[in-house]
C-alpha positions as CSV (number, residue, x, y, z in Angstrom):
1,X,-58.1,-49.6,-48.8
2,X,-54.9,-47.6,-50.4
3,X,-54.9,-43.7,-49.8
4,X,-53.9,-41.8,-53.1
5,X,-50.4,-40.2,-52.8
6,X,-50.0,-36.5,-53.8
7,X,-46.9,-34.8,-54.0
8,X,-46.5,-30.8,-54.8
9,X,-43.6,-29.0,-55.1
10,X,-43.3,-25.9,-52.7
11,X,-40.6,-23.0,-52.3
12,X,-39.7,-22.0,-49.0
13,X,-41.5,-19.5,-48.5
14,X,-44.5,-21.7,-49.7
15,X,-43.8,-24.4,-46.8
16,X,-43.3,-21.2,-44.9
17,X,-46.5,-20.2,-45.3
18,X,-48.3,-24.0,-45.3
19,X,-46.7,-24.7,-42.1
20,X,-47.7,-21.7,-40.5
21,X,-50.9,-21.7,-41.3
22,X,-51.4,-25.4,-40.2
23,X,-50.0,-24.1,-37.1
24,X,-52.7,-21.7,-36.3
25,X,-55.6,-24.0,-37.4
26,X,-53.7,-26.4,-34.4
27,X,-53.8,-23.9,-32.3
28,X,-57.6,-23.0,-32.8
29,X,-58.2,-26.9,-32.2
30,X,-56.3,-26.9,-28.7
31,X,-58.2,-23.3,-27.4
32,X,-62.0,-25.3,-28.7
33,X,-60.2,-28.5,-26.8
34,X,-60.7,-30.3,-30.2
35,X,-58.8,-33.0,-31.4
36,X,-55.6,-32.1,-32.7
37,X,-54.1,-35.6,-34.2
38,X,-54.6,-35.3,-37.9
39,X,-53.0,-32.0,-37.7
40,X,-50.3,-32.8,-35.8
41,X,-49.5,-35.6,-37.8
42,X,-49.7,-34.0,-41.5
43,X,-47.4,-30.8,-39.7
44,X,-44.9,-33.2,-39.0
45,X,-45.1,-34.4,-42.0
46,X,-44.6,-30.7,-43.8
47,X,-41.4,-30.1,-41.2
48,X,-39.7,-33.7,-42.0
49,X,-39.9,-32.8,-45.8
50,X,-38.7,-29.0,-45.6
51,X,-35.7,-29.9,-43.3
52,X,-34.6,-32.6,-45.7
């Protein structure tokens, strides 16, 4: 099964602000010692784009 793609176009202050907040939901999986792989991976995601 294929996922959909989606692409959006954000400012920086937008990835700012996406990054951040993916950030904090992380950290309020890791203090409920939830799993924190889909996060992590779709953050690293958001970093690799807005350094390019």
């Amino acid at each position: 099964m294929f996922r959909k793609k989606i692409k959006i176009k954000l400012d920086s202050f937008e990835c700012n602000l996406l990054i951040n907040g993916m950030n904090e939901f992380r950290n309020m999986l890791l203090a409920e010692d939830l799993p924190t792989e889909d996060v992590d991976e779709l953050l690293l995601k958001l970093i690799d784009v807005y350094e390019k």
